[in-house]
Backbone as JSON Lines, residues from 0, in Angstrom:
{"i":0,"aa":"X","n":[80.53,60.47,241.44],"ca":[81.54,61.32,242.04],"c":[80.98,62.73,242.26]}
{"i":1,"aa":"X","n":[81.38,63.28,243.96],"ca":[80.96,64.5,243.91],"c":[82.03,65.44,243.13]}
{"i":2,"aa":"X","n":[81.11,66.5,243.45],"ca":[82.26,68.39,242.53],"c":[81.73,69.38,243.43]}
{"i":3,"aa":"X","n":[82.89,69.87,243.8],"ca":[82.38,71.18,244.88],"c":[83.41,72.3,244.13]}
{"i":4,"aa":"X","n":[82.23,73.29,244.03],"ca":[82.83,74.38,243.52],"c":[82.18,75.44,244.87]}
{"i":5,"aa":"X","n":[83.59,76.26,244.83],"ca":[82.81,77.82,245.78],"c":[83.51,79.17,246.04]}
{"i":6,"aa":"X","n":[82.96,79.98,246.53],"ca":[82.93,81.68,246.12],"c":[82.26,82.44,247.88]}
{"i":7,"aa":"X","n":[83.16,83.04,247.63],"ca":[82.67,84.4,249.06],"c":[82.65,85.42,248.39]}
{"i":8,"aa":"X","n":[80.91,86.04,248.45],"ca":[80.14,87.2,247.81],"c":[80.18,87.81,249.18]}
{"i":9,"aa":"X","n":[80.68,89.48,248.82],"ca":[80.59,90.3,249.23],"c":[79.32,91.29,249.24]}
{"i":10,"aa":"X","n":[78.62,90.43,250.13],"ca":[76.8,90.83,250.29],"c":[76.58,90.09,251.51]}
{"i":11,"aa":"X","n":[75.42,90.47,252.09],"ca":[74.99,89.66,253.13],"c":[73.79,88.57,252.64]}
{"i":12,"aa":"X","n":[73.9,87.61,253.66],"ca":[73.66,86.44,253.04],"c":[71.91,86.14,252.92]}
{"i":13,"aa":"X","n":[71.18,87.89,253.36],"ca":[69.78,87.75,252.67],"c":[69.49,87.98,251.36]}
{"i":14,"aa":"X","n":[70.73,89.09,250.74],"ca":[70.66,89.7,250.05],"c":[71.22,88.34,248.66]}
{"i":15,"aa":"X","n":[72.09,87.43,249.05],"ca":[72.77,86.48,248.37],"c":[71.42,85.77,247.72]}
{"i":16,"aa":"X","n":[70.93,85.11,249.1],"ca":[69.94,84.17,248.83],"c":[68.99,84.8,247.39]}
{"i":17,"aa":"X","n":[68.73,86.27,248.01],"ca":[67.52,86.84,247.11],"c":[67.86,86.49,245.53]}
{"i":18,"aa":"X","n":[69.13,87.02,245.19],"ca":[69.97,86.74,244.1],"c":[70.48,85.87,243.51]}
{"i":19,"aa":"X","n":[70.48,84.45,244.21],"ca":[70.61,83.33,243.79],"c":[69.16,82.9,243.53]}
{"i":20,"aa":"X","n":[67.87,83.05,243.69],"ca":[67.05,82.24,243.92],"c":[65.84,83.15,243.13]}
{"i":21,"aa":"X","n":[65.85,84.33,243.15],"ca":[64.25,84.83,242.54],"c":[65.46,85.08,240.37]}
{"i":22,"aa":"X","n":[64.04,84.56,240.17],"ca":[64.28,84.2,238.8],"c":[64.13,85.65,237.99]}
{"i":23,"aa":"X","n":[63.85,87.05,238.1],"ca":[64.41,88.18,237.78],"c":[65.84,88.04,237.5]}
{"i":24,"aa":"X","n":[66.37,87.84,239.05],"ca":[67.92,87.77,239.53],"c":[68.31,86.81,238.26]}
{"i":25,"aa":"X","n":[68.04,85.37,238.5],"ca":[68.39,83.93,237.61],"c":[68.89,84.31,236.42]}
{"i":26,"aa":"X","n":[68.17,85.67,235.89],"ca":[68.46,85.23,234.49],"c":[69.33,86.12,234.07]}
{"i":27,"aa":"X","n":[70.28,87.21,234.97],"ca":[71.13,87.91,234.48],"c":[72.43,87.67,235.1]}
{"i":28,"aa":"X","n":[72.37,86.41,236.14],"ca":[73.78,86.14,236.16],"c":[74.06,83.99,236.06]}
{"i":29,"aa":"X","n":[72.75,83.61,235.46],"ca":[73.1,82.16,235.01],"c":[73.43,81.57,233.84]}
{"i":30,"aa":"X","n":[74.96,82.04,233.59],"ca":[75.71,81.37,232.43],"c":[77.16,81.68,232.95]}
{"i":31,"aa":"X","n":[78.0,80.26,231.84],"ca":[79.41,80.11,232.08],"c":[79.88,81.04,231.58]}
{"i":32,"aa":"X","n":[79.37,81.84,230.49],"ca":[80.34,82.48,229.51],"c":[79.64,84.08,228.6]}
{"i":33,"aa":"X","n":[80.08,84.38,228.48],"ca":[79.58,85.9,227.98],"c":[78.31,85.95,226.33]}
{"i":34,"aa":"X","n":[78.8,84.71,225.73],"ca":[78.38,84.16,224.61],"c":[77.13,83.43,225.25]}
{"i":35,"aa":"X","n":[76.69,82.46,226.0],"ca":[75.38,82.27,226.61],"c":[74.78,83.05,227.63]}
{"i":36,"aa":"X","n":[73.32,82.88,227.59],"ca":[72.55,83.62,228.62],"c":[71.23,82.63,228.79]}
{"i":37,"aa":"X","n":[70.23,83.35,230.12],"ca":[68.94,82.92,230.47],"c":[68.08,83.22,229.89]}
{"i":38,"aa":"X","n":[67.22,83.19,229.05],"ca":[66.46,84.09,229.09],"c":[65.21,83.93,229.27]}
{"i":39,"aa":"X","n":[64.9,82.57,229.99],"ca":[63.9,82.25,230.98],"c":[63.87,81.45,232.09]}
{"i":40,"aa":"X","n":[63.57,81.96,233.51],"ca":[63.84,81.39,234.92],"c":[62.6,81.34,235.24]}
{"i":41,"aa":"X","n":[62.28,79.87,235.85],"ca":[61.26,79.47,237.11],"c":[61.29,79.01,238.26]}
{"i":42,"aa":"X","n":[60.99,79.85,239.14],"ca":[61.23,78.96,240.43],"c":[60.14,78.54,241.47]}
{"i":43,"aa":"X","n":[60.1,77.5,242.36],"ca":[59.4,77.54,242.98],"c":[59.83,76.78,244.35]}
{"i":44,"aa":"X","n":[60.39,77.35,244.83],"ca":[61.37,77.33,246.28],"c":[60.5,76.95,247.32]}
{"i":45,"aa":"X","n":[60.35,75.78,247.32],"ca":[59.96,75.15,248.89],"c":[60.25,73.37,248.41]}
{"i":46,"aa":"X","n":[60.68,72.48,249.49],"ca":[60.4,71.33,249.25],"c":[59.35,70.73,248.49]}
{"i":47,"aa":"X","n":[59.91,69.64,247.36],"ca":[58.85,69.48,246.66],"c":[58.45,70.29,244.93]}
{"i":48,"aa":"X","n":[59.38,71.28,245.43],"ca":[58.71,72.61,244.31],"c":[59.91,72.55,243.04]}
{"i":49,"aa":"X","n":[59.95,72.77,241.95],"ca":[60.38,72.46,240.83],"c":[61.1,73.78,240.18]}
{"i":50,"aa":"X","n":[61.97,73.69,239.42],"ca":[62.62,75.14,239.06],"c":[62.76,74.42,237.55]}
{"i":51,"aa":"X","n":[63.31,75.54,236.75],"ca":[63.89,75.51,235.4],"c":[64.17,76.76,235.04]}
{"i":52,"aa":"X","n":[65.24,76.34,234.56],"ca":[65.89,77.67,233.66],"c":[66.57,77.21,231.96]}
{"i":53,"aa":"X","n":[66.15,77.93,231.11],"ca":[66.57,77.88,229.95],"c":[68.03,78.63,229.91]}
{"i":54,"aa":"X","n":[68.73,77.5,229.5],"ca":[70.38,78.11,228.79],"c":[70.65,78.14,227.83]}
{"i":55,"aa":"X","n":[70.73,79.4,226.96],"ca":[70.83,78.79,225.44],"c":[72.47,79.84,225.1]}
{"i":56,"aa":"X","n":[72.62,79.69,223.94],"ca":[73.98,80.12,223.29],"c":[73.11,81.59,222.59]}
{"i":57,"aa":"X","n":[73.95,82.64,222.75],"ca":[73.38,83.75,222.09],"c":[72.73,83.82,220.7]}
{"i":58,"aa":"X","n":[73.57,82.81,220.15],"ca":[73.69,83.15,218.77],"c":[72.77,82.01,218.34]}
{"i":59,"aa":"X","n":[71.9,81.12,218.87],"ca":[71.05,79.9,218.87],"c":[71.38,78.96,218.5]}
{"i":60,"aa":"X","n":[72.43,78.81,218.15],"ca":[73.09,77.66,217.96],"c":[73.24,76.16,218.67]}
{"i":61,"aa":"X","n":[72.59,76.62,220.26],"ca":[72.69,75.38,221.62],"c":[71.96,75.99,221.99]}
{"i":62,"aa":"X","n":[71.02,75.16,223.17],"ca":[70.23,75.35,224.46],"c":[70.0,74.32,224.84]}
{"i":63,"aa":"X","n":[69.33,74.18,226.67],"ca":[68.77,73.05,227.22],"c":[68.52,73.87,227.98]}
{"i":64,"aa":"X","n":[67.27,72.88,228.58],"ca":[66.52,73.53,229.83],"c":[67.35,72.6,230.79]}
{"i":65,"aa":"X","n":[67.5,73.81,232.52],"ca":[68.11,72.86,233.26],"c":[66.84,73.02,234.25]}
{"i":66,"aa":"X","n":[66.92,71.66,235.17],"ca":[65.77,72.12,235.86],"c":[65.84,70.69,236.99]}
{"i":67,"aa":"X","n":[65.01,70.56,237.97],"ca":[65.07,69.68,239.06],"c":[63.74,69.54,239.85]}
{"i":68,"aa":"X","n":[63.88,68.95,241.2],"ca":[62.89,69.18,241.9],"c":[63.59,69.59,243.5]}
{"i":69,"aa":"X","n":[63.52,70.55,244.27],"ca":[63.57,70.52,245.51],"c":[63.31,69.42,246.41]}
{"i":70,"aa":"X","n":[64.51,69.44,247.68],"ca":[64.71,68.02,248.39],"c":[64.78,68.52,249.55]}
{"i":71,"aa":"X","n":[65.13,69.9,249.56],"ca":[65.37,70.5,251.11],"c":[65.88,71.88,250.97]}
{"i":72,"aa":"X","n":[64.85,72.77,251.67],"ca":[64.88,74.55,251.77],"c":[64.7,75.1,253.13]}
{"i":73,"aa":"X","n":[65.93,75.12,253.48],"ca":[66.17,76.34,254.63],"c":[66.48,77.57,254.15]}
{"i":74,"aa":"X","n":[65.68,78.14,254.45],"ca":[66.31,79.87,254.29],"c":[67.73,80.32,254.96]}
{"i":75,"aa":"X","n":[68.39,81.15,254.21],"ca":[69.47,81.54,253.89],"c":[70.55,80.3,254.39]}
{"i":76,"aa":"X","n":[70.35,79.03,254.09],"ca":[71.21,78.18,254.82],"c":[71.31,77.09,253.58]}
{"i":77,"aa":"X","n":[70.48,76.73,253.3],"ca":[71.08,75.07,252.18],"c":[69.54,75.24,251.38]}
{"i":78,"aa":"X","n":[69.7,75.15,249.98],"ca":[69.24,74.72,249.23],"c":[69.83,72.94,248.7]}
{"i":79,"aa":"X","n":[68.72,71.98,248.98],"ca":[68.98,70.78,247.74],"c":[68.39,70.3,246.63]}
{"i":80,"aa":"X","n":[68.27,69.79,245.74],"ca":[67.56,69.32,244.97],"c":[68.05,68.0,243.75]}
{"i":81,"aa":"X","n":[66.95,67.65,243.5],"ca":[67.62,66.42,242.88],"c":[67.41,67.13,240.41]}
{"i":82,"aa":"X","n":[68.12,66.47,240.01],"ca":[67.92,67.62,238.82],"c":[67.51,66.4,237.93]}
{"i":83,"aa":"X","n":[66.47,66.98,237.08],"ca":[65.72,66.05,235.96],"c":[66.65,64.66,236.01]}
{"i":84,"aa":"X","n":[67.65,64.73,235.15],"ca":[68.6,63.56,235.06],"c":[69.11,62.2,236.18]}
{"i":85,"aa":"X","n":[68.5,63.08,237.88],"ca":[68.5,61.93,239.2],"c":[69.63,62.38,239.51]}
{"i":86,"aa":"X","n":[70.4,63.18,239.01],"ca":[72.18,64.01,239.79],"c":[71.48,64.79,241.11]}
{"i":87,"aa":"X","n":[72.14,64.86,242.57],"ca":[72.21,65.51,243.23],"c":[72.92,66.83,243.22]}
{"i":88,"aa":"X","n":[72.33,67.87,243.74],"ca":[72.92,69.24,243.99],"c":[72.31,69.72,245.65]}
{"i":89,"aa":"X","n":[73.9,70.52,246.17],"ca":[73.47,70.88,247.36],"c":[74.26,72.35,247.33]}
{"i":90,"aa":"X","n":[73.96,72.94,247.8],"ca":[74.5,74.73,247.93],"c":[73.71,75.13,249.45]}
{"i":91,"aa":"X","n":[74.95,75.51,249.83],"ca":[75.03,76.12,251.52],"c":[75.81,77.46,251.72]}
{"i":92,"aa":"X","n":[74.64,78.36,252.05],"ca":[74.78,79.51,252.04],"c":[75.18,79.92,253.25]}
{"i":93,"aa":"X","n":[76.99,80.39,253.97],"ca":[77.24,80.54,255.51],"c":[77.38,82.22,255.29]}
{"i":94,"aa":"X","n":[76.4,82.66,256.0],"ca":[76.97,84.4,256.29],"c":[77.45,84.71,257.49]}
{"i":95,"aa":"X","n":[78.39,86.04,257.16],"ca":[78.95,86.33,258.46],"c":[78.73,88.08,257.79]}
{"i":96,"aa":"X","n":[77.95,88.67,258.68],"ca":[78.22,90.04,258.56],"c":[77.73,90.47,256.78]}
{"i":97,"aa":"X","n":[78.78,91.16,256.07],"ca":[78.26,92.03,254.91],"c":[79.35,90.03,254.1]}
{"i":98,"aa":"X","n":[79.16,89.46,254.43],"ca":[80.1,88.0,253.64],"c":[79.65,87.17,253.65]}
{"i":99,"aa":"X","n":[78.95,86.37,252.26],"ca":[78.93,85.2,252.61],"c":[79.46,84.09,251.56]}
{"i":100,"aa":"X","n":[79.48,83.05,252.35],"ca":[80.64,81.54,251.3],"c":[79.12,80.74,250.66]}
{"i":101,"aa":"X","n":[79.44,80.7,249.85],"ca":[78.56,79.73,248.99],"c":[79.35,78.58,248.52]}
{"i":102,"aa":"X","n":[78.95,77.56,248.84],"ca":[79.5,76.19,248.69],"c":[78.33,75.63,247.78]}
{"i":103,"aa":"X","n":[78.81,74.74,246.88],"ca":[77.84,74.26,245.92],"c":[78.64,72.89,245.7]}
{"i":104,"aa":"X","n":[78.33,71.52,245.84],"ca":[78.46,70.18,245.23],"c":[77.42,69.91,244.37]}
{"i":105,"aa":"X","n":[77.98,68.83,243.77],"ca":[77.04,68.48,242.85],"c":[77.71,67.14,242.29]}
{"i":106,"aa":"X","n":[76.42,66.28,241.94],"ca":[76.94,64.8,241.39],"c":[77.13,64.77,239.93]}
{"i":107,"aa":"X","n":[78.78,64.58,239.38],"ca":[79.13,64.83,238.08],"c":[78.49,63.52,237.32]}
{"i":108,"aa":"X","n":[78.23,63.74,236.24],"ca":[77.7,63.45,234.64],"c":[78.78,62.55,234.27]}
{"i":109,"aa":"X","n":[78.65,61.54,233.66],"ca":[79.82,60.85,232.61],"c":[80.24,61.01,231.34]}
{"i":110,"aa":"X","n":[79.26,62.0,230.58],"ca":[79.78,62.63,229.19],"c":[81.11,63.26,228.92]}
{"i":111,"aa":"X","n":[81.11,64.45,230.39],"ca":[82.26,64.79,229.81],"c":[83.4,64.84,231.2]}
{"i":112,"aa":"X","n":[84.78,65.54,231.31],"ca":[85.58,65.31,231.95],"c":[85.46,66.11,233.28]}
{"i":113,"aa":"X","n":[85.1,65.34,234.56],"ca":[85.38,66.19,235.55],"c":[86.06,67.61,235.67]}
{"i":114,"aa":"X","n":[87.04,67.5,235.45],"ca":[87.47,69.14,235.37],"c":[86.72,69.96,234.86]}
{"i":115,"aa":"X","n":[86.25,69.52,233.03],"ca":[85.53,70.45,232.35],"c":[84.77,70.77,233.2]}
{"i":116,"aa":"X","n":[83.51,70.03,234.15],"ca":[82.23,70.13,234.9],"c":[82.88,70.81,235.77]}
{"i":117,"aa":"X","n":[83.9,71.24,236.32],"ca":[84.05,71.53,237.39],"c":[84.57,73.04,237.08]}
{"i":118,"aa":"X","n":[85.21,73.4,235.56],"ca":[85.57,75.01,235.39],"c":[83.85,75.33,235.05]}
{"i":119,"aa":"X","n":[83.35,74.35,234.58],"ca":[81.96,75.3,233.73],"c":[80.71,75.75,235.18]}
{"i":120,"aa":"X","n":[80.91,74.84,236.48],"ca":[79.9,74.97,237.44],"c":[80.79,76.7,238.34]}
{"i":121,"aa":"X","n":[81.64,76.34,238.53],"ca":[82.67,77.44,239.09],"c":[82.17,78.64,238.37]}
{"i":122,"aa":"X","n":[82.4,78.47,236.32],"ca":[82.71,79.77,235.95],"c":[81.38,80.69,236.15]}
{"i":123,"aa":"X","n":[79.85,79.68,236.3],"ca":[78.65,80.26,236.69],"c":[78.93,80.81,237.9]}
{"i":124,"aa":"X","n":[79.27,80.36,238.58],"ca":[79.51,80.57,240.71],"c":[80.37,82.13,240.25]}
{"i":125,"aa":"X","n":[81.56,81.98,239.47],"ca":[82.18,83.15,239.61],"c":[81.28,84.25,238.82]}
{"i":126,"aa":"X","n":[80.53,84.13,238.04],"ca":[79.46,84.85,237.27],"c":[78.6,85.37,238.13]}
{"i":127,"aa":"X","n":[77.88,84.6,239.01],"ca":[76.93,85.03,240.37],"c":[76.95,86.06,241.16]}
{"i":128,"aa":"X","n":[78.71,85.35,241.6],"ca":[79.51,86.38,242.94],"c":[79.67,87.67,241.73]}
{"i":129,"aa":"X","n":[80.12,88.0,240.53],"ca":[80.23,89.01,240.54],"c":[78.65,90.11,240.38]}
{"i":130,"aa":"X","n":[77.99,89.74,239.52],"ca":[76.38,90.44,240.05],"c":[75.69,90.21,241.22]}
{"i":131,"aa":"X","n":[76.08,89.59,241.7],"ca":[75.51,89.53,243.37],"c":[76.2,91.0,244.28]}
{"i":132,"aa":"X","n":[77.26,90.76,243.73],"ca":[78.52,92.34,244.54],"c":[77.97,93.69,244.05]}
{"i":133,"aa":"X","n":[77.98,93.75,242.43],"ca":[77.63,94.72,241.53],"c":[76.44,95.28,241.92]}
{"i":134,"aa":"X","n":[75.28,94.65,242.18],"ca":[73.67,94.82,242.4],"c":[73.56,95.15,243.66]}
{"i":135,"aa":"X","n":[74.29,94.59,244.53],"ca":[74.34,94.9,245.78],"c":[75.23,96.12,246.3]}
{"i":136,"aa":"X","n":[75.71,96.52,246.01],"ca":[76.55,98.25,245.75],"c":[75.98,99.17,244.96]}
{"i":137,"aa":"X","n":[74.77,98.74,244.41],"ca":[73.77,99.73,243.4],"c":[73.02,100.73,244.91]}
């Protein structure tokens, strides 16, 4: 089953991409919750090319590395990739002007309950859009 979560960042959609994708950016706005953080991002953005990012719980209590391989990279337009586990992910970046919509699906997991997967992928997306806005008004 797919999950589409999505968000209109108030940035333009070079400035989005930059911020979604260089692993500086990655690691100060990729977590659900105020209590986890990154605190290591890799990327390597072209078809073929492999990413990971470490998520752990502040307090060390949890972590996992998340990570995939690239399936398809257009600039400022669609990132895909397939993620360690064989789940699909697709995110399509539409700009218009100083706006753009970020759409993100993704193929849900059977551990836990759709919804849950679907507030925890969102509450990152809403985490994004807001340092994507913040950084971009600096």
């Amino acid at each position: 089953m797919e999950v589409t979560v999505e968000t209109t960042v108030q940035a333009p959609v070079e400035k989005v991409w930059e911020y979604w994708t260089e692993p500086d950016h990655m690691t100060k706005w990729n977590n659900a919750s105020d209590d986890w953080h990154t605190p290591f991002a890799e990327n390597d953005l072209r078809e073929g090319g492999k990413f990971v990012s470490r998520m752990e719980a502040k307090d060390g209590s949890a972590g996992f590395d998340f990570g995939g391989i690239y399936d398809e990279v257009k600039l400022h337009e669609v990132i895909a990739y397939t993620m360690d586990d064989g789940r699909k992910v697709k995110i399509s970046f539409k700009g218009q002007g100083n706006e753009t919509e970020v759409i993100e699906t993704f193929d849900a997991e059977t551990t836990h309950p759709i919804e849950f997967q679907q507030q925890g992928w969102q509450a990152i997306l809403n985490n994004f859009k807001k340092y994507a806005e913040e950084t971009n008004n600096k």
